[in-house]
C-alpha positions as CSV (number, residue, x, y, z in Angstrom):
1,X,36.5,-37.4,51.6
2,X,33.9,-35.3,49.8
3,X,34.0,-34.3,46.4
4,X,34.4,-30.5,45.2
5,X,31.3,-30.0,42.8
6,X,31.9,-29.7,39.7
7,X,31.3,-26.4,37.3
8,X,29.1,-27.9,34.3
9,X,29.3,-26.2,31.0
10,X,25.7,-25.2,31.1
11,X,26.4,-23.3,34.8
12,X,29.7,-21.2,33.3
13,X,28.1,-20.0,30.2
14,X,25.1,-18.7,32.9
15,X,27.5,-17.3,34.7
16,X,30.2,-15.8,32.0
17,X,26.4,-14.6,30.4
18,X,25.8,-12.9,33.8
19,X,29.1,-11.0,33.5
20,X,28.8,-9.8,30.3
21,X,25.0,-8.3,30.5
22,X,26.7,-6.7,33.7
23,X,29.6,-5.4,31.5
24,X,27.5,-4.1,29.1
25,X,25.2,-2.7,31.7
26,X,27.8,-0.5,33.2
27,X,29.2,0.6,29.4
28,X,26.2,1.1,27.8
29,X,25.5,4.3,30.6
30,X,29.1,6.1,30.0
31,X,28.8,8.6,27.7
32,X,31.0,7.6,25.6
33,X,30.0,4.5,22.5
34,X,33.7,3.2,21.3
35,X,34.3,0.7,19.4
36,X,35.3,-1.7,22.0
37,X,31.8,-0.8,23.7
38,X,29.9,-2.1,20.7
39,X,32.1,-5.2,20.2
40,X,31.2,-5.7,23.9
41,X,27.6,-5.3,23.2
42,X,27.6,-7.6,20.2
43,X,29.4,-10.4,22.2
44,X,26.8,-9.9,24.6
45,X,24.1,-10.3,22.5
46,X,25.9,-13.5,20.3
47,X,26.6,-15.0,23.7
48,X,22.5,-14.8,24.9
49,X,21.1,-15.8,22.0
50,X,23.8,-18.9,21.9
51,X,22.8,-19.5,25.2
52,X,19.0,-19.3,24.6
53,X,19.0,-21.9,21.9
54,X,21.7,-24.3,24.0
55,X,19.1,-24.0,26.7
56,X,15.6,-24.4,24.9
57,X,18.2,-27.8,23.1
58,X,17.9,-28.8,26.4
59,X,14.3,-28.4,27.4
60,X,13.5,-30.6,24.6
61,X,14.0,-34.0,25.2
62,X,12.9,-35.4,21.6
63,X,15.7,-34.3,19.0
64,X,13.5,-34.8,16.0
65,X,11.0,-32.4,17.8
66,X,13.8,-29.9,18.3
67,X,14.7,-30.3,14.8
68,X,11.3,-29.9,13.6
69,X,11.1,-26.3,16.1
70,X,14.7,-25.0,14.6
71,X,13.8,-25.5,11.0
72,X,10.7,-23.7,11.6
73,X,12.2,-21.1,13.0
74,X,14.3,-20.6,10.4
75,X,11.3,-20.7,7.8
76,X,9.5,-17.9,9.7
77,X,12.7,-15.9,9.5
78,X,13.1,-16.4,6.1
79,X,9.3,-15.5,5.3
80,X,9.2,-12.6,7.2
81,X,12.7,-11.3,5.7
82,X,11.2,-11.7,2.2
83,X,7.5,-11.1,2.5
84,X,8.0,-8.7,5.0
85,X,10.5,-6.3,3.8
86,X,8.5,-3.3,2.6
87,X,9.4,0.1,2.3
88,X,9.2,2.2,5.3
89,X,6.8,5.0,6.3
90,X,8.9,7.9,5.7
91,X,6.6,10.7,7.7
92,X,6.3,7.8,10.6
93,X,9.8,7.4,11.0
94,X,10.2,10.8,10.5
95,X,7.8,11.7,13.2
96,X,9.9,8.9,15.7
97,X,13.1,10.8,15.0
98,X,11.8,14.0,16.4
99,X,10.2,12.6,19.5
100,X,13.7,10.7,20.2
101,X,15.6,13.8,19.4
102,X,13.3,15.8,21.9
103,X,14.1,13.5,24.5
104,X,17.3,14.5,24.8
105,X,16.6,17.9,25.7
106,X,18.6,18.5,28.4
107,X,21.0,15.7,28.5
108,X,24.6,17.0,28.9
109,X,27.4,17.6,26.3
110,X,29.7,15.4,26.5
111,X,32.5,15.2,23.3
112,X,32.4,12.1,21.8
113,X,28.9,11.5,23.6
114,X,26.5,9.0,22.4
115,X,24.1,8.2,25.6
116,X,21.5,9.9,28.1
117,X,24.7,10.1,30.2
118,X,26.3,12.8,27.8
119,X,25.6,13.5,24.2
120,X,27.5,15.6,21.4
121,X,26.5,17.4,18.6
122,X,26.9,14.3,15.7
123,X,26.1,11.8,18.4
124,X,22.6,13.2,18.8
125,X,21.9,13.3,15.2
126,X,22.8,10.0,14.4
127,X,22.5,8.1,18.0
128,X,18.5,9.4,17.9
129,X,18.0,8.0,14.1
130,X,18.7,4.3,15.0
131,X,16.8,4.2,18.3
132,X,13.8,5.7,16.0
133,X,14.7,2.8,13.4
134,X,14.4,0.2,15.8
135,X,11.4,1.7,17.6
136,X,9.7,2.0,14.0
137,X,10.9,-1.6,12.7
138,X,9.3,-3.2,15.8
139,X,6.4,-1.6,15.5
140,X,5.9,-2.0,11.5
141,X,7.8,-5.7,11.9
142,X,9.6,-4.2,9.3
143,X,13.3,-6.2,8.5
144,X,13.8,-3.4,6.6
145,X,14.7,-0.9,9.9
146,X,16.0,-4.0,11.5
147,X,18.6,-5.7,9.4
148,X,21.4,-4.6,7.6
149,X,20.6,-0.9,7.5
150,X,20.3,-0.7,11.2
151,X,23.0,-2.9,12.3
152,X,25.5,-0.8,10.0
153,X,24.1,2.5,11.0
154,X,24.5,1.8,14.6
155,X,27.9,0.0,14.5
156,X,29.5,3.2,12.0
157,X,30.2,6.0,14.1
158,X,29.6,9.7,12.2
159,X,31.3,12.9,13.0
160,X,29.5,16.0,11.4
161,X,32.2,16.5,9.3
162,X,31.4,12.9,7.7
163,X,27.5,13.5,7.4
164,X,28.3,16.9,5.7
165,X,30.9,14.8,3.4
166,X,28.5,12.2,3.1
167,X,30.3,9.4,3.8
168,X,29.2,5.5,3.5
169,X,26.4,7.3,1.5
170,X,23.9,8.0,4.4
171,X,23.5,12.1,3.8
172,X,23.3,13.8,0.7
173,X,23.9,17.7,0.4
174,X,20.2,19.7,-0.2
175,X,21.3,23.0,-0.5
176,X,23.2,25.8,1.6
177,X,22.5,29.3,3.8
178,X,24.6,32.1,4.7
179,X,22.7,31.6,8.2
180,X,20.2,29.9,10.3
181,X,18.9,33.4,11.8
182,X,15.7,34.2,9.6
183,X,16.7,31.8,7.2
184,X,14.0,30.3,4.5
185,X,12.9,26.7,5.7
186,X,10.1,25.6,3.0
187,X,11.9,23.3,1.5
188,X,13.4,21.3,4.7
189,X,11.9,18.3,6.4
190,X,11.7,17.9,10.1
191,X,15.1,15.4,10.7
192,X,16.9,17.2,8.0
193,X,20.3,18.3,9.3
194,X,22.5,21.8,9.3
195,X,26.0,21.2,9.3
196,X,28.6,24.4,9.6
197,X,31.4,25.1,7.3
198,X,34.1,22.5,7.9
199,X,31.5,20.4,9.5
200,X,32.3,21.6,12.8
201,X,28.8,21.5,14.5
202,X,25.2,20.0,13.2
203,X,22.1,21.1,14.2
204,X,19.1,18.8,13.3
205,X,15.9,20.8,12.0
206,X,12.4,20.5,13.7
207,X,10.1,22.2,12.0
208,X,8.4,26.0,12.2
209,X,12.0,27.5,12.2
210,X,13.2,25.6,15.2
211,X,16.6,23.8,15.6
212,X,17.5,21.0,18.2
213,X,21.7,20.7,19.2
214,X,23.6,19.0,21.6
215,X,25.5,22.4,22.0
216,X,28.9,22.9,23.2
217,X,28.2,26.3,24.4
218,X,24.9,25.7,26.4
219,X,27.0,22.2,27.6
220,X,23.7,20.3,27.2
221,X,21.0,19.6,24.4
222,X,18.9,22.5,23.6
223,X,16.1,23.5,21.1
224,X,15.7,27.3,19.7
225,X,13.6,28.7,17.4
226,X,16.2,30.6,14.5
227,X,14.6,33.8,14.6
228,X,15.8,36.6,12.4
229,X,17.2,38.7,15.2
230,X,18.4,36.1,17.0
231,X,22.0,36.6,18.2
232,X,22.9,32.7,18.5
233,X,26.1,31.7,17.7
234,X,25.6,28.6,15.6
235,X,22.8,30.2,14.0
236,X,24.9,33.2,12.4
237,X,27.0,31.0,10.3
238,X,26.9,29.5,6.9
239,X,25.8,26.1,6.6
240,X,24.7,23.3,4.7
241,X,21.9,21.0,4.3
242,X,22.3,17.3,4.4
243,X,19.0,14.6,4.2
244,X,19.3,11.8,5.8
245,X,19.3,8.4,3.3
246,X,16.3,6.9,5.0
247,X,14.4,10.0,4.8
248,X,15.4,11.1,1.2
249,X,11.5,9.5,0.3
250,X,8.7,11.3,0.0
């Protein structure tokens, strides 16, 4: 009588691996990011990077040389987390935030929102900040935009109330305006944010008197230059202006 094969070890963690990426997959494009979403993403990435190492144990059939290739490893990380943890450029992450808040034009409103699938108002300002922090910390290999900062930036999640209130210290309060409409920008920064009384809405400032919201009104993500005469709701209320912690440099 023939055996049944067996399921190795090596063949379920492929395949649990499989189910998980798949899992992710499918949440990661819903619009909205809860907190079981991330824990599914972090598992996901825990359980491939496990699996990576199990595997490349494998490959290597001498165990001193596989010794040898982990503790080097671990000395590059260590030298590049040290040596390599300079301060950011400011204007170039800056610059990063704009283009990935701009490429949300369009996408949907969705409360609660924090994907191309549907996007809110505090979603967009903070979902569009990490994806430039990762973008910029690639390109600069900068541990800096890749560590700590990024991990707990991404994981928190930030109504516009809390970025107005400041809270876990990532905004700071730069002063305040009866209105958008016609309203003095000189001393803003393009990424600085607008948040209405009772932090209700945020709209996150582009330069040359122009304002980009995921608006519950238009029901997508829209950019409008705050005229004087313009009759925009959001931009006929009193606000104030927060700063971002990572771009509080010159």
């Amino acid at each position: 009588m023939a055996r049944r094969p067996r399921w190795s070890l090596g063949t379920l963690g492929v395949l649990a691996f499989a189910c998980l990426l798949a899992a992710s997959f499918a949440a990661a494009t819903l619009a909205t990011m809860t907190a079981a979403v991330r824990v599914l993403l972090v598992v996901t990435l825990v359980w491939g990077t496990l699996l990576c190492a199990a595997l490349l144990l494998r490959a290597l059939r001498s165990r001193r040389f596989a010794v040898y290739v982990i503790a080097g490893a671990a000395a590059l990380l260590g030298i590049w987390a040290t040596v390599g943890a300079r301060e950011p450029s400011v204007s170039a992450l800056r610059q990063a935030y704009l283009g990935t808040l701009q490429s949300f034009d369009g996408v949907p409103y969705v409360w609660g929102g924090e994907t191309r699938s549907g996007i809110d108002c505090s979603g967009l300002a903070r979902v569009a900040l990490w994806q430039a922090m990762l973008r910029r910390g690639v390109s600069e290999v900068n541990p800096r935009l890749l560590g700590g900062a990024l991990w707990g930036f991404w994981w928190r999640d930030m109504s516009a109330k809390d970025m107005l209130g400041g809270r876990y210290g990532y905004t700071r309060v730069i002063g305040r305006a009866p209105k958008l409409a016609g309203c003095d920008a000189e001393s803003l920064h393009a990424g600085d944010l607008a948040v209405t009384a009772g932090g209700v809405h945020v709209l996150i400032y582009c330069g040359h008197q122009r304002w980009i919201e995921a608006s519950p009104i238009d029901r997508k993500v829209v950019e409008n230059q705050a005229a004087a005469g313009s009759t925009r709701g959001w931009f006929n209320v009193p606000v104030t202006f927060v700063r971002w912690w990572i771009l509080d440099r010159p």
